[in-house]
Structures are given as C-alpha cells and as structure tokens.
N, C-alpha and C positions, 0 to 999 in steps of 0.2 A: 504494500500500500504506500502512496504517496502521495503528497502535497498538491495543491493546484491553485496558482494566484489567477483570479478572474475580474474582470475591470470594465465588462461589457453586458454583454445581453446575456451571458451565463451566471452574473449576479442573480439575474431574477430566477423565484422558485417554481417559478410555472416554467420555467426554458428547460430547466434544470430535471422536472420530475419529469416532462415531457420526452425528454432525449433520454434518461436512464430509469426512471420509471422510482425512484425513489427521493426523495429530500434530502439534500445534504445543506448541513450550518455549519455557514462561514462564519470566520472572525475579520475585523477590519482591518488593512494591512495596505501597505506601501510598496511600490515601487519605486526607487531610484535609480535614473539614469536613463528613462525613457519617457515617452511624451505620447500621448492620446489626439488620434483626429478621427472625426468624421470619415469613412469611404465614399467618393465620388459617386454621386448618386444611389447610394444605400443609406440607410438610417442606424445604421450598427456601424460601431469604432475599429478600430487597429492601434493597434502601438510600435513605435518604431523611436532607434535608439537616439537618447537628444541626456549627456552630458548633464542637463544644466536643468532638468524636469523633471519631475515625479508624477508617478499615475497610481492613484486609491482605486481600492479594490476590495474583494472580499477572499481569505485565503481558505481553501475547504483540504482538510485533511482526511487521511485515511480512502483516498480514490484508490480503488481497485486496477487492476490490468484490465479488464473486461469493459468497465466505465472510462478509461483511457480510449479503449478502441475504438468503442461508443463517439466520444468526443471528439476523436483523430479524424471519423470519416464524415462529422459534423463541421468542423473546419474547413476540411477537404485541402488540398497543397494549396491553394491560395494562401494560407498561414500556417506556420510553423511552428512546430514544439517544440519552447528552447527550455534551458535553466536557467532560473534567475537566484537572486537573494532578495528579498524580501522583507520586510522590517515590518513587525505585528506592534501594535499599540503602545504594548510596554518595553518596544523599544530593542525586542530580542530579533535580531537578522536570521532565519533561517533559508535552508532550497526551499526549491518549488518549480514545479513546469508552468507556462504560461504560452500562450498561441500568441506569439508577432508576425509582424508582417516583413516579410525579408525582402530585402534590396530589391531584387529582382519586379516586387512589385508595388514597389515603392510612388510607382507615379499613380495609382487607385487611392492615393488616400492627398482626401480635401485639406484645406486652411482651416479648417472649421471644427473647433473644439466638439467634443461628444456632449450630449448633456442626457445625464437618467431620468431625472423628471419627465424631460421631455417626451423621451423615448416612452416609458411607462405610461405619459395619460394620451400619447398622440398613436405611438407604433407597437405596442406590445402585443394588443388582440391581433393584430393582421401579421404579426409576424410569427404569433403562434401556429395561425392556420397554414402559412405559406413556406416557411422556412422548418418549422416542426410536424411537420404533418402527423 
C-alpha cells in the first residue's frame, strides 16, 4: 500500500468512490515545487514543475496496487505517475505518487489557475457522468 497526493478532481469523494468503488480520507497536505493550471479547454487541472509554487491537496494513504491500476488507466498517458514529497499539516515531508503533466504535454495546460469551488458547484455532476461513467 501506498500514498497518493491528489490536488484535483480526485479530491472529490464522489470521483473517488466512483472510479474505485470505495471512500478513501484524505489529510491536507502540500506540495512544493510545482504549480496548478487549468487544461486548455477542460475544467480539471494539471500540475507541472515551477520552483517557486506550491499546490494543496489532499494526501490518501494506504492505496492499494489494484486502486493504483484503477487510477493509472483513469489518467491515461496524458499524465504521469511520478514521486513526490509532500509536507502534511504538521509539517512532517513524507512520499507519495501524484499524476503530472510531463513536458511532453506541457503546451495542454492554460494560464488559468484551477479553482475547487468552482469546479464542484459548476463541473462536478457532468463530469461525473462523462469522465466516470
């Protein structure tokens, strides 16, 4: 089992029971050294590396091999499964895997910060139907 920093649409618990079929609780947790935008005409974020930024998130422990594979072909190669380190509330840096967006398709993600509110009272029901089916 292992760690998963999430910073997007896998925060929410409806994404989450829908793609693995169980609830997992997260704790709040930090990223250093990368930065969150928008995708070029999608409503769900990416992260890619930026130095000088931090991206919050919710960190879910104790992820299965099975709910990894789950996740991997929910991704799909558009994003990658790297290791990061992580900083939880109180301050403790642990691993963790998280989906970024690699170089490669670096030009897909907008100027345009992410925003959760947004997403949850504008995009969450239609993205349950369309992206979770």
């Amino acid at each position: 089992m292992q760690r998963l920093f999430v910073y997007g649409t896998l925060e929410f618990p409806q994404v989450i029971k829908k793609l693995l079929g169980v609830t997992l609780v997260g704790e709040y947790a930090e990223l250093p050294g990368y930065e969150r935008f928008m995708l070029v005409n999608k409503n769900y974020p990416g992260i890619i590396r930026n130095s000088m930024a931090r991206v919050d998130g919710l960190l879910y422990e104790g992820v299965t091999a099975k709910q990894f594979a789950i996740l991997d072909r929910y991704e799909d190669d558009f994003y990658e499964r790297s290791r990061v380190v992580v900083e939880t509330v109180d301050t403790q840096s642990v691993a963790a895997w998280t989906y970024i967006i690699p170089l490669r398709h670096k030009r897909a993600l907008s100027n345009k910060p992410w925003n959760r509110e947004d997403f949850m009272h504008t995009h969450l029901n239609r993205f349950l139907n369309v992206r979770c089916p």
